[in-house]
PQR file of N, CA, C, O and H, with PARSE charges and radii, in Angstrom:
ATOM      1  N   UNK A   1     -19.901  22.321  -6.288 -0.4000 1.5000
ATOM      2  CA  UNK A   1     -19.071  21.283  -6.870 -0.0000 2.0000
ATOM      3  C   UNK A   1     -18.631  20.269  -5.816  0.5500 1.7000
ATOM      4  O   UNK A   1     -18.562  19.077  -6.117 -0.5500 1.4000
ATOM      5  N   UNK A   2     -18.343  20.689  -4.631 -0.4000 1.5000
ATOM      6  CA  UNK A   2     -17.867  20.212  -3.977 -0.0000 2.0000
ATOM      7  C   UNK A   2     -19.031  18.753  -3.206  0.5500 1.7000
ATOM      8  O   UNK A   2     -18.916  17.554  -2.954 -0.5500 1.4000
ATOM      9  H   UNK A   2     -18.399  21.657  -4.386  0.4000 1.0000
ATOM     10  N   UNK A   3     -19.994  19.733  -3.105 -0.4000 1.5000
ATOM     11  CA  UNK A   3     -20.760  18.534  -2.758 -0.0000 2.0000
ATOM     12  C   UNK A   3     -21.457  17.102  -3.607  0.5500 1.7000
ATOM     13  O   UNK A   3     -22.050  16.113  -3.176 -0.5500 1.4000
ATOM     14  H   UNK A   3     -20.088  20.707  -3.310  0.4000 1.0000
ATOM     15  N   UNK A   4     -21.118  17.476  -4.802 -0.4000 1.5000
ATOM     16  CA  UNK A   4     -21.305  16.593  -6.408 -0.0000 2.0000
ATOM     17  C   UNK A   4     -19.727  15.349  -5.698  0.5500 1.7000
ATOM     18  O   UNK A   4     -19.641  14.121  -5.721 -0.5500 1.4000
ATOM     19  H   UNK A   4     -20.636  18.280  -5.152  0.4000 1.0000
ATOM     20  N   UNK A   5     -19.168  15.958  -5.390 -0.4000 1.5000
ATOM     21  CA  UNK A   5     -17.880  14.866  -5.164 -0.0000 2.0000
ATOM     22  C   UNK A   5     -17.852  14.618  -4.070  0.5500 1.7000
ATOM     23  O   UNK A   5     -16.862  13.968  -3.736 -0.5500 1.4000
ATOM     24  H   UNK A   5     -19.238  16.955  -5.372  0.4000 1.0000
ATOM     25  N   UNK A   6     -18.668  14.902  -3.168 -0.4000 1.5000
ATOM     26  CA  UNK A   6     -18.733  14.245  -1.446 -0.0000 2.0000
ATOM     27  C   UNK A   6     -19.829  12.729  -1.845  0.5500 1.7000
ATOM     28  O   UNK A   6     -19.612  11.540  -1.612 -0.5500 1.4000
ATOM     29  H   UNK A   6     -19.473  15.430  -3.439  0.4000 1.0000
ATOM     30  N   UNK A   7     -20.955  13.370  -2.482 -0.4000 1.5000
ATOM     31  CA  UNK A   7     -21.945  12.413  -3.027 -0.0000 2.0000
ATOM     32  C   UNK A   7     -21.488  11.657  -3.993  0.5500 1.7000
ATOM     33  O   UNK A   7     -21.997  10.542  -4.103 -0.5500 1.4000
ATOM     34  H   UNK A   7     -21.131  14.336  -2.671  0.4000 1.0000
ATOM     35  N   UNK A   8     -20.574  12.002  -4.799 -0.4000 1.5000
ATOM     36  CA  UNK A   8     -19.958  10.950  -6.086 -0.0000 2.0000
ATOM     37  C   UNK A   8     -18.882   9.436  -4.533  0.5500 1.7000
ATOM     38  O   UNK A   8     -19.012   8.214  -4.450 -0.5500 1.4000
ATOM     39  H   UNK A   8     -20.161  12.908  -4.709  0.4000 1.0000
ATOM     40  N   UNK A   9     -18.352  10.022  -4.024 -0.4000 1.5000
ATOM     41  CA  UNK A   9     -17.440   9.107  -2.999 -0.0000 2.0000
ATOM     42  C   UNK A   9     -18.089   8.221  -2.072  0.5500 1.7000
ATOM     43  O   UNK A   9     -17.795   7.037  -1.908 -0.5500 1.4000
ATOM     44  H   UNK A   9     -18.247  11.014  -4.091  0.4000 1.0000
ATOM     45  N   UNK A  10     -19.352   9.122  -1.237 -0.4000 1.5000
ATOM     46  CA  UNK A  10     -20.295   8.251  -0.465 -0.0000 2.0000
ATOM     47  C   UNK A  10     -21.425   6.969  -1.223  0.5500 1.7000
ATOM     48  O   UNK A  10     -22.229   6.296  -0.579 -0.5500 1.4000
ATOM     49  H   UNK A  10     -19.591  10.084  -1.370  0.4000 1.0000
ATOM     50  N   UNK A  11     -21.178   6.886  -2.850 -0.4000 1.5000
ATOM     51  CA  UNK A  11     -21.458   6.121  -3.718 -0.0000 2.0000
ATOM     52  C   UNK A  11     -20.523   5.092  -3.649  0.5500 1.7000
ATOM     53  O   UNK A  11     -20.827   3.918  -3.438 -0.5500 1.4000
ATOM     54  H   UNK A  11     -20.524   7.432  -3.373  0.4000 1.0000
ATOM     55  N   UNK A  12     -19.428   5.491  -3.817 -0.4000 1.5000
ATOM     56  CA  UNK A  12     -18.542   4.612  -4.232 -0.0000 2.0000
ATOM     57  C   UNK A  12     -18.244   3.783  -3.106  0.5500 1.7000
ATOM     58  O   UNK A  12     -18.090   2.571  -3.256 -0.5500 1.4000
ATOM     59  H   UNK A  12     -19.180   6.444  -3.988  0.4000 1.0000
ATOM     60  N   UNK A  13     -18.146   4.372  -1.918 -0.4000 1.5000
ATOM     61  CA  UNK A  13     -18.509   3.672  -0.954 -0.0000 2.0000
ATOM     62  C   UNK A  13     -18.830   2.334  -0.525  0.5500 1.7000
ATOM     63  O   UNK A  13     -18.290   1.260  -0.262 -0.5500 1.4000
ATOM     64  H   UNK A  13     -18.272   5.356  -1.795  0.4000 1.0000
ATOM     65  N   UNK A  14     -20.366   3.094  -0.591 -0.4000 1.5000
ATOM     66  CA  UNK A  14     -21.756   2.177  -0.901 -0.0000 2.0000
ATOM     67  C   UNK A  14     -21.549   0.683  -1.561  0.5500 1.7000
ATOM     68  O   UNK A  14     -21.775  -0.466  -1.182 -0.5500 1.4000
ATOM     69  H   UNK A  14     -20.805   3.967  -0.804  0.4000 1.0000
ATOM     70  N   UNK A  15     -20.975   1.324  -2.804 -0.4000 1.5000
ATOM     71  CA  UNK A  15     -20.713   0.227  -4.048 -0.0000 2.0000
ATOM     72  C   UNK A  15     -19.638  -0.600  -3.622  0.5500 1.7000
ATOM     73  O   UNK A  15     -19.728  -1.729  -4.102 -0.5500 1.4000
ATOM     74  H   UNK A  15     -20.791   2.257  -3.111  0.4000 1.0000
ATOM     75  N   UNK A  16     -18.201  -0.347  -2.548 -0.4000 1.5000
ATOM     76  CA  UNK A  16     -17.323  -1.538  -2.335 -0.0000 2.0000
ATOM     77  C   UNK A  16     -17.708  -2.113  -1.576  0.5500 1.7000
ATOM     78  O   UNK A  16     -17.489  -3.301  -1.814 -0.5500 1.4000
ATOM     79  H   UNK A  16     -18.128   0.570  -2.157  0.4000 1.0000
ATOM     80  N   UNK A  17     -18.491  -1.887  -0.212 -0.4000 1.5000
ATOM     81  CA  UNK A  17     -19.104  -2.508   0.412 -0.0000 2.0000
ATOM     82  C   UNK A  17     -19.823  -3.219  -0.069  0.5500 1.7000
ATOM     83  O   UNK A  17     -19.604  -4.406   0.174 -0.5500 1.4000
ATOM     84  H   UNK A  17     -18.670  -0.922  -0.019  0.4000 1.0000
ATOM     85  N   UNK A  18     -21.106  -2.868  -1.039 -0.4000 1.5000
ATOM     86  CA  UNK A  18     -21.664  -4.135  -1.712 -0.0000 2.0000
ATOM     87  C   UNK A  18     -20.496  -5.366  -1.983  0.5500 1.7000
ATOM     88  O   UNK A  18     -20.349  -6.515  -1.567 -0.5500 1.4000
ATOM     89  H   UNK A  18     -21.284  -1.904  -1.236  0.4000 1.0000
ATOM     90  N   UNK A  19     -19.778  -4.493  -2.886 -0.4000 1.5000
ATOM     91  CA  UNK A  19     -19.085  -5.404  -3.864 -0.0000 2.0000
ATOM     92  C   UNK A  19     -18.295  -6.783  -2.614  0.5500 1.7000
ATOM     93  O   UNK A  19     -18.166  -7.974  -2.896 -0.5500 1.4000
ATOM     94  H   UNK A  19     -19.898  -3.560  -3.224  0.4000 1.0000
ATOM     95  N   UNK A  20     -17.918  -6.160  -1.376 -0.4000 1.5000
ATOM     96  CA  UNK A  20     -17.320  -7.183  -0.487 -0.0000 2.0000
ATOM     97  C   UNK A  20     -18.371  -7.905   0.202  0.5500 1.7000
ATOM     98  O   UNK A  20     -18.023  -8.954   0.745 -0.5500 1.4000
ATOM     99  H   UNK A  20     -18.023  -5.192  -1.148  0.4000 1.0000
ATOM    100  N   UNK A  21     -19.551  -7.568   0.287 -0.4000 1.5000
ATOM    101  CA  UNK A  21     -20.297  -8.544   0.772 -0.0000 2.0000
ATOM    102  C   UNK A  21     -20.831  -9.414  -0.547  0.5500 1.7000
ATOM    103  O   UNK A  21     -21.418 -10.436  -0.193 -0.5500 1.4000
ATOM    104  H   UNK A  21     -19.834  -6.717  -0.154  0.4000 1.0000
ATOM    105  N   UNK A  22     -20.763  -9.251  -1.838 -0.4000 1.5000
ATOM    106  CA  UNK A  22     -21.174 -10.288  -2.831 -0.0000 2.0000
ATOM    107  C   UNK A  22     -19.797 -11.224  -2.845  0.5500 1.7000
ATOM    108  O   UNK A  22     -20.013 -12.434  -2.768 -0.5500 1.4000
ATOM    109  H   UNK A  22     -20.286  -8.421  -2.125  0.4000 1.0000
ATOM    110  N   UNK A  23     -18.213 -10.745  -2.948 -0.4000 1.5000
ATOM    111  CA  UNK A  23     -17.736 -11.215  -2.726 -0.0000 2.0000
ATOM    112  C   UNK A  23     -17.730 -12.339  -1.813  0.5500 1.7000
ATOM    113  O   UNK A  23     -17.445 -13.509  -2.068 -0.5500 1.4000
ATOM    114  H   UNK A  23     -18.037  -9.763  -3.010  0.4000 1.0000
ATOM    115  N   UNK A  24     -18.055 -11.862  -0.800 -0.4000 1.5000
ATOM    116  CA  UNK A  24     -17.880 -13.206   0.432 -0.0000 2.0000
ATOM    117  C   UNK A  24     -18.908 -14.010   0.516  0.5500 1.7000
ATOM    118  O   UNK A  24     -18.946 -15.005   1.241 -0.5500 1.4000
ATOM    119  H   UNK A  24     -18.287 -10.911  -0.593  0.4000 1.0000
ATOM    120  N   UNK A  25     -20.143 -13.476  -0.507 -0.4000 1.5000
ATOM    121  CA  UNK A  25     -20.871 -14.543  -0.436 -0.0000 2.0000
ATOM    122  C   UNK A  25     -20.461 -15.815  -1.754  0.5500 1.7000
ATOM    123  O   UNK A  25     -21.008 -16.899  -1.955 -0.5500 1.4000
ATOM    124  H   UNK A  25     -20.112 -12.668  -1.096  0.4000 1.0000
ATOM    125  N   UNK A  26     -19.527 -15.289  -2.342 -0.4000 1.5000
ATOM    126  CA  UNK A  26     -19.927 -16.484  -3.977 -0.0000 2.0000
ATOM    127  C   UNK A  26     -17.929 -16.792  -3.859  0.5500 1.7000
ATOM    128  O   UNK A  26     -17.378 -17.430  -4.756 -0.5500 1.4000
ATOM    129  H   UNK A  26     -19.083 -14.409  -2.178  0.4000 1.0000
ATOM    130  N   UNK A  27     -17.315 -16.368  -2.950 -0.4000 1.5000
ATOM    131  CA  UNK A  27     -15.958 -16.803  -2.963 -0.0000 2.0000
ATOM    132  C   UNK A  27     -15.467 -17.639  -1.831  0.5500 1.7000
ATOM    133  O   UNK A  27     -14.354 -18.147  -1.689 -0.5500 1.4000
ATOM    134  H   UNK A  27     -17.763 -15.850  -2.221  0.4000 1.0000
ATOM    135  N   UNK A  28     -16.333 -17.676  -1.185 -0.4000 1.5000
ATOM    136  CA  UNK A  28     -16.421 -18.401   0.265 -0.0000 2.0000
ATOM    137  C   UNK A  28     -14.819 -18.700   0.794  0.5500 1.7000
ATOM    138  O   UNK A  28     -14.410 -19.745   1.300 -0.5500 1.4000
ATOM    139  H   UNK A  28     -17.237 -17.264  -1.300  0.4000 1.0000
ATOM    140  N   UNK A  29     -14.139 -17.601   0.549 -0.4000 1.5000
ATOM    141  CA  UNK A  29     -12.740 -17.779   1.075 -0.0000 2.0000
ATOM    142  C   UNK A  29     -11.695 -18.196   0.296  0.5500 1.7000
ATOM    143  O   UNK A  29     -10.633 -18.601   0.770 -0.5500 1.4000
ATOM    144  H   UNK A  29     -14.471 -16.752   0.138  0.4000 1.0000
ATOM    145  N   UNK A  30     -11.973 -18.107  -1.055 -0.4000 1.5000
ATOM    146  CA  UNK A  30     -10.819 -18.555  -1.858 -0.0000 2.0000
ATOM    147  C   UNK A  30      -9.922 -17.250  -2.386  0.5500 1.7000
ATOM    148  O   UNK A  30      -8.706 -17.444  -2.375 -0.5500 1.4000
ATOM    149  H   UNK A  30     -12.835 -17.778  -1.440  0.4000 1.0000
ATOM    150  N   UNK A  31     -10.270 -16.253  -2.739 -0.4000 1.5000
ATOM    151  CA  UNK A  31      -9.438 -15.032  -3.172 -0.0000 2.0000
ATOM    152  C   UNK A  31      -9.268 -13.872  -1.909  0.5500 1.7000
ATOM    153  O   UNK A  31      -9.880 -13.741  -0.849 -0.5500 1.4000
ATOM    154  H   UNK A  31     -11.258 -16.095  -2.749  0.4000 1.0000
ATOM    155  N   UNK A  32      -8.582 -13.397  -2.290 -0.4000 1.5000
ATOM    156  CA  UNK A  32      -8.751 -11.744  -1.493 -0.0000 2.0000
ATOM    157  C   UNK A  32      -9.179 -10.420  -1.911  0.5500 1.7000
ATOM    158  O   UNK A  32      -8.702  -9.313  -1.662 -0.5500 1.4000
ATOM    159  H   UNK A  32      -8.085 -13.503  -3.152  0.4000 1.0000
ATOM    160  N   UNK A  33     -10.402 -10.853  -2.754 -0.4000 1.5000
ATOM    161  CA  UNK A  33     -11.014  -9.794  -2.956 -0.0000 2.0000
ATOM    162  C   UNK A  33     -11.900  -9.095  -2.141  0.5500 1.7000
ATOM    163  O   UNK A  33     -12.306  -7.951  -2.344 -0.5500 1.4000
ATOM    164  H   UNK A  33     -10.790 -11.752  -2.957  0.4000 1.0000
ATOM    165  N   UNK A  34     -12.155  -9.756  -1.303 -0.4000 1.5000
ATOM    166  CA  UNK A  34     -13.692  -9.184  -0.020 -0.0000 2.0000
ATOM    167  C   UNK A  34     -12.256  -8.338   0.733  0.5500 1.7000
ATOM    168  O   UNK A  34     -12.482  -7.140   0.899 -0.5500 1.4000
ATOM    169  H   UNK A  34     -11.825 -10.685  -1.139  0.4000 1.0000
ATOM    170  N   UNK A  35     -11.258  -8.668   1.060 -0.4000 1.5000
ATOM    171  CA  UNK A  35     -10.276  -8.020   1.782 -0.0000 2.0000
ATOM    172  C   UNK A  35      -9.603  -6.650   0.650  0.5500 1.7000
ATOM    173  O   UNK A  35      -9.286  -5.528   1.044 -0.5500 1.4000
ATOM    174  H   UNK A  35     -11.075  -9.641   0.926  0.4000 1.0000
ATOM    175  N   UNK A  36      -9.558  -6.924  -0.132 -0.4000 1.5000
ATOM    176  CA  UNK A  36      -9.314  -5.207  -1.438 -0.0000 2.0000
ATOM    177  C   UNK A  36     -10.443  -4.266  -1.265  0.5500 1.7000
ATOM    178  O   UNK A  36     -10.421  -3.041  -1.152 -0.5500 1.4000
ATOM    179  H   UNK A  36      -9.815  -7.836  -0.452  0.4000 1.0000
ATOM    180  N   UNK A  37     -11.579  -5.220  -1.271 -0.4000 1.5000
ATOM    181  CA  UNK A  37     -12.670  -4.295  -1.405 -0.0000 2.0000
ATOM    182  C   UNK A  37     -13.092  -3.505  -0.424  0.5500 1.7000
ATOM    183  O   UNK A  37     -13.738  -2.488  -0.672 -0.5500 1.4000
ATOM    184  H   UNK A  37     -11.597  -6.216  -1.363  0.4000 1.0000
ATOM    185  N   UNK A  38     -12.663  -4.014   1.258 -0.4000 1.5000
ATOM    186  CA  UNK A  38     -12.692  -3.400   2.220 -0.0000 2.0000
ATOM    187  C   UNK A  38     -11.877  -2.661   2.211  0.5500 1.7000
ATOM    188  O   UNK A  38     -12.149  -1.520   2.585 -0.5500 1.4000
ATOM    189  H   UNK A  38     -12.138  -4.841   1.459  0.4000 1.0000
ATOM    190  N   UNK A  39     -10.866  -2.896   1.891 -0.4000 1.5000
ATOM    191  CA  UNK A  39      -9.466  -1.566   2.171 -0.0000 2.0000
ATOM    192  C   UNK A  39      -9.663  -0.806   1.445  0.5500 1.7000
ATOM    193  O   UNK A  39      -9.126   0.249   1.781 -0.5500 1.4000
ATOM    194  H   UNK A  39     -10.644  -3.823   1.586  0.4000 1.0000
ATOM    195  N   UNK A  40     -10.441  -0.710   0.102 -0.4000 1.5000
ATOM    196  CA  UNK A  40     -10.491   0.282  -0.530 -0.0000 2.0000
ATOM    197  C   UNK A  40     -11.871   1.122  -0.303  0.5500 1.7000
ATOM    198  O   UNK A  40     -12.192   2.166  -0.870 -0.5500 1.4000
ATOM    199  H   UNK A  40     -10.877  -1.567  -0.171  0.4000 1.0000
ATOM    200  N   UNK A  41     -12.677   0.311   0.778 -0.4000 1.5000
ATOM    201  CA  UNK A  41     -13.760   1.037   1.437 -0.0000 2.0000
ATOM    202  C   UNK A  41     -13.389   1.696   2.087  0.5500 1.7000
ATOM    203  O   UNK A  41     -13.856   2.833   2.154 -0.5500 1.4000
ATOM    204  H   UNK A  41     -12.416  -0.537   1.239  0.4000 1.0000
ATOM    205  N   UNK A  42     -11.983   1.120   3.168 -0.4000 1.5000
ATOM    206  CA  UNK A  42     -11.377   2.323   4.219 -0.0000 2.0000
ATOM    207  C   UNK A  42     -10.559   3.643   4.036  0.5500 1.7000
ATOM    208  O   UNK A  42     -10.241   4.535   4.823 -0.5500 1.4000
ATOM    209  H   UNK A  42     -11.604   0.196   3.114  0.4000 1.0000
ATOM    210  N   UNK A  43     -10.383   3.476   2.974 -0.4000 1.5000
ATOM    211  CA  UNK A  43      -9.373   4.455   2.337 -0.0000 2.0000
ATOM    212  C   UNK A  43     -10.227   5.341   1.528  0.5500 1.7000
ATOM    213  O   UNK A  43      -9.863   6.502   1.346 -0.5500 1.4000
ATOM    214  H   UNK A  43     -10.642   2.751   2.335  0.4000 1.0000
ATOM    215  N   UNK A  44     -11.323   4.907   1.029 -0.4000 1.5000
ATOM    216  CA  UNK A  44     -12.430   6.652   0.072 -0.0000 2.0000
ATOM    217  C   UNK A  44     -12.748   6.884   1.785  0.5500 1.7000
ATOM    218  O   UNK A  44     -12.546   8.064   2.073 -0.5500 1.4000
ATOM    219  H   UNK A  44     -11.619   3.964   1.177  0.4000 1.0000
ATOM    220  N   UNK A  45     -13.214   6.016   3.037 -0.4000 1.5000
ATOM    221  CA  UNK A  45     -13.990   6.737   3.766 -0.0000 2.0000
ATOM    222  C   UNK A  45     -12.720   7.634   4.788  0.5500 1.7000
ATOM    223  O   UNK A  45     -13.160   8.537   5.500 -0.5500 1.4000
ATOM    224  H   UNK A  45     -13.379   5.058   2.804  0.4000 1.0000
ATOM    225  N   UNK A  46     -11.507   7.408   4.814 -0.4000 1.5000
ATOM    226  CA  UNK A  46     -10.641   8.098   5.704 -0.0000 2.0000
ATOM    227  C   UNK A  46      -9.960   9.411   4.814  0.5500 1.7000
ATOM    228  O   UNK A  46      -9.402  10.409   5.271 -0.5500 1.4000
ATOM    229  H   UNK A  46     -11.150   6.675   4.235  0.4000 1.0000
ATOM    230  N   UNK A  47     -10.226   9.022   3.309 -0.4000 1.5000
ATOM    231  CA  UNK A  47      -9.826  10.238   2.462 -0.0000 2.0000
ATOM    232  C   UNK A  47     -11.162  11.269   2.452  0.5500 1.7000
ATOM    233  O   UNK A  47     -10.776  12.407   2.185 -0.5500 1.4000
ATOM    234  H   UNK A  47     -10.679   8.211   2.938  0.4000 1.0000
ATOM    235  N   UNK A  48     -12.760  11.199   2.686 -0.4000 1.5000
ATOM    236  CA  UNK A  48     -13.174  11.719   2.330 -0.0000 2.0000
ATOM    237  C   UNK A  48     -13.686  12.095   3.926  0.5500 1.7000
ATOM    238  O   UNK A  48     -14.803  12.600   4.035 -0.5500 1.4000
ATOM    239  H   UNK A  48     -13.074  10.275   2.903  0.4000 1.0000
ATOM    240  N   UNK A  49     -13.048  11.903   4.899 -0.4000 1.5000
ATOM    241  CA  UNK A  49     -13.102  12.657   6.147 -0.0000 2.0000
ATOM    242  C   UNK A  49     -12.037  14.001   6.216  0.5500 1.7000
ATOM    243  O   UNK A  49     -12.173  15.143   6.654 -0.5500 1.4000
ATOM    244  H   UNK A  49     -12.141  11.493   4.810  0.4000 1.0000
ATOM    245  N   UNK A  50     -10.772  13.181   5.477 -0.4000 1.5000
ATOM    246  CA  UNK A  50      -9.783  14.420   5.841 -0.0000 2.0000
ATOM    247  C   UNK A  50      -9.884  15.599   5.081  0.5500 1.7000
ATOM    248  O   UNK A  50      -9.482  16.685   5.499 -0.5500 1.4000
ATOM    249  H   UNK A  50     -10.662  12.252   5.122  0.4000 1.0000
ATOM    250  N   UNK A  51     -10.652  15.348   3.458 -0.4000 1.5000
ATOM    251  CA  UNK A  51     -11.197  16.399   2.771 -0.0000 2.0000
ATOM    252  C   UNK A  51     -11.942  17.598   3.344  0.5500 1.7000
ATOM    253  O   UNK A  51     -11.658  18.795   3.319 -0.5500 1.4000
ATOM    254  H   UNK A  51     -10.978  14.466   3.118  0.4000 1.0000
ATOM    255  N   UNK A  52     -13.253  16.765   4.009 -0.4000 1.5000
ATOM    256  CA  UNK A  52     -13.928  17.396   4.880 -0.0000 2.0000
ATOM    257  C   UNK A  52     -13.318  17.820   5.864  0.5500 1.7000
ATOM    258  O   UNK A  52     -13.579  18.999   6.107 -0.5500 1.4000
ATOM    259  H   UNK A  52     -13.484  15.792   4.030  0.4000 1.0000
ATOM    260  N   UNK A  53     -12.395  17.204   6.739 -0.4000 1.5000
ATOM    261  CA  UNK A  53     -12.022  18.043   7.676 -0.0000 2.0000
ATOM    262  C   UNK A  53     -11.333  19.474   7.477  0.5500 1.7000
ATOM    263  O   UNK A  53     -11.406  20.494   8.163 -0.5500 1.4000
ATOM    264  H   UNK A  53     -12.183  16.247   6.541  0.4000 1.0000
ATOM    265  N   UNK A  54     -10.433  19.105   5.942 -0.4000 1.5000
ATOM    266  CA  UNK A  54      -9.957  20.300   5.417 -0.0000 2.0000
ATOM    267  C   UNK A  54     -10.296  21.475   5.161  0.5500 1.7000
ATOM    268  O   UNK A  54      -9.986  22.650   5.358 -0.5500 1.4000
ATOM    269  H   UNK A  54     -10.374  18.277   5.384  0.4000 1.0000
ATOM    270  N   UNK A  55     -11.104  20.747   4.607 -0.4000 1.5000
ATOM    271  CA  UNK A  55     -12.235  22.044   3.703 -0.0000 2.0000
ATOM    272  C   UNK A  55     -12.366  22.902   4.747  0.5500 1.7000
ATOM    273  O   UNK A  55     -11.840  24.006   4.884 -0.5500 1.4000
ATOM    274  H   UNK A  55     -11.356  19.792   4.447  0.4000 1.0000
ATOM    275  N   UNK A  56     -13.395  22.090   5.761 -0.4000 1.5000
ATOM    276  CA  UNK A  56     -13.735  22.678   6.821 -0.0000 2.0000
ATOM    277  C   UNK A  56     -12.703  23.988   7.716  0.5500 1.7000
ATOM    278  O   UNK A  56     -12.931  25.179   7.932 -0.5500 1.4000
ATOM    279  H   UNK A  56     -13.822  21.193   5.649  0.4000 1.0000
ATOM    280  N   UNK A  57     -11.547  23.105   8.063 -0.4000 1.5000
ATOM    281  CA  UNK A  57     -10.053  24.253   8.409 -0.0000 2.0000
ATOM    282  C   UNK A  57      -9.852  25.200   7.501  0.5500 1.7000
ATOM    283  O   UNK A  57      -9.586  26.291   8.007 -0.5500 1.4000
ATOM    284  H   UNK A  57     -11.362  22.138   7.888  0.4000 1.0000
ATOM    285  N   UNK A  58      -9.887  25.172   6.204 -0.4000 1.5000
ATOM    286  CA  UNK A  58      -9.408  25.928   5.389 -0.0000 2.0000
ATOM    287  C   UNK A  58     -10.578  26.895   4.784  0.5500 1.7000
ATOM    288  O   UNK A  58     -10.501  27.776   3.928 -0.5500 1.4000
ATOM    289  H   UNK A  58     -10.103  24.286   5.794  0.4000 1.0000
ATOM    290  N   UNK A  59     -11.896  26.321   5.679 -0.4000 1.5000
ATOM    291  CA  UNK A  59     -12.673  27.633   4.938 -0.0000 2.0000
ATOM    292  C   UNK A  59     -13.666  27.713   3.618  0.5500 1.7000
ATOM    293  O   UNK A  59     -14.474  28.481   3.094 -0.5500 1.4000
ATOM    294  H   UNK A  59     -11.958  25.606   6.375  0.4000 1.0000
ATOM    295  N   UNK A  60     -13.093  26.464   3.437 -0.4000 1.5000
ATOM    296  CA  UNK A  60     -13.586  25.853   2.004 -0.0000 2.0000
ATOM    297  C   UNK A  60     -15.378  25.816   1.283  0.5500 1.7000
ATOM    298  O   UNK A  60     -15.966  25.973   0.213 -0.5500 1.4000
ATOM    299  H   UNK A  60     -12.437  25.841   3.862  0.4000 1.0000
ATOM    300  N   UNK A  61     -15.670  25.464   2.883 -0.4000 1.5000
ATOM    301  CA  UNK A  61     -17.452  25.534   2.966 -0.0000 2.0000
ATOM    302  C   UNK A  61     -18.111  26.039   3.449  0.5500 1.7000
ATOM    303  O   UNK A  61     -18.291  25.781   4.640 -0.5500 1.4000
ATOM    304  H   UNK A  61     -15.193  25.337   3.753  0.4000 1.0000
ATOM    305  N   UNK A  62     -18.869  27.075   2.789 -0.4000 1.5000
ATOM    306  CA  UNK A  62     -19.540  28.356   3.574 -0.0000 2.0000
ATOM    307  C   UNK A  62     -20.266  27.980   4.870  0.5500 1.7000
ATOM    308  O   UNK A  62     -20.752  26.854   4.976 -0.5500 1.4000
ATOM    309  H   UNK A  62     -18.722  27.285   1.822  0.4000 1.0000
ATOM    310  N   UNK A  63     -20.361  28.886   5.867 -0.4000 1.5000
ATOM    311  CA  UNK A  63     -21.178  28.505   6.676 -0.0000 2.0000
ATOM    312  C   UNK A  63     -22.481  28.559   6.404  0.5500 1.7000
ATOM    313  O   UNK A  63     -22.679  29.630   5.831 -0.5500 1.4000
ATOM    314  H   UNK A  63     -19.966  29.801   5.781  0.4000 1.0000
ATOM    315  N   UNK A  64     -23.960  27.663   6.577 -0.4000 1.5000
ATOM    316  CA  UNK A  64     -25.170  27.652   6.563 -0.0000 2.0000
ATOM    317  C   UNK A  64     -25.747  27.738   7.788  0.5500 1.7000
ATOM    318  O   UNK A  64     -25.589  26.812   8.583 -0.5500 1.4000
ATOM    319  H   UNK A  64     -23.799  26.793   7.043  0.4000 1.0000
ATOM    320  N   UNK A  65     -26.293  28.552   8.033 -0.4000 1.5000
ATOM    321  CA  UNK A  65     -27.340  28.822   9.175 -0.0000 2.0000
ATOM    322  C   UNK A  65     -28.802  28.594   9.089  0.5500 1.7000
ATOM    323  O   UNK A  65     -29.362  29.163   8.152 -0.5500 1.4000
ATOM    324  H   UNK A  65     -26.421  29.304   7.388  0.4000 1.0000
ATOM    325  N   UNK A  66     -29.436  27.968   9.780 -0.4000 1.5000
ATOM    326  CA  UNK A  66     -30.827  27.804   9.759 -0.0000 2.0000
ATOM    327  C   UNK A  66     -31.752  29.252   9.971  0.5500 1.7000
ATOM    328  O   UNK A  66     -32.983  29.204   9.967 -0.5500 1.4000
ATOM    329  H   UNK A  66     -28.981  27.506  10.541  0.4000 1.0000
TER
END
């Protein structure tokens, strides 16, 4: 499950970043949407580190060995 929602976030990602570079191309500086869309890029990618880091502390994700 867990990894269905690491991959659902690294989408979403993906998708604000698009969304701020279409932004800045067709708003050429009139709104602050290229600036939402980044902050809300920084915030899935600093929430979905501390998840992971959690998980990780807490045990959450089995270990895999090659």
């Amino acid at each position: 499950m867990t990894r269905y929602l690491v991959i659902f976030v690294l989408l979403m990602i993906v998708a604000s970043l698009g969304s701020a570079i279409f932004f800045m191309m067709h708003d050429r500086g009139g709104s602050k949407r290229m600036v939402k869309a980044l902050a809300i890029r920084v915030g899935l990618s600093v929430g979905l580190f501390v998840f992971l880091m959690a998980g990780y502390y807490f045990g959450l994700f089995p270990d895999r060995h090659l």
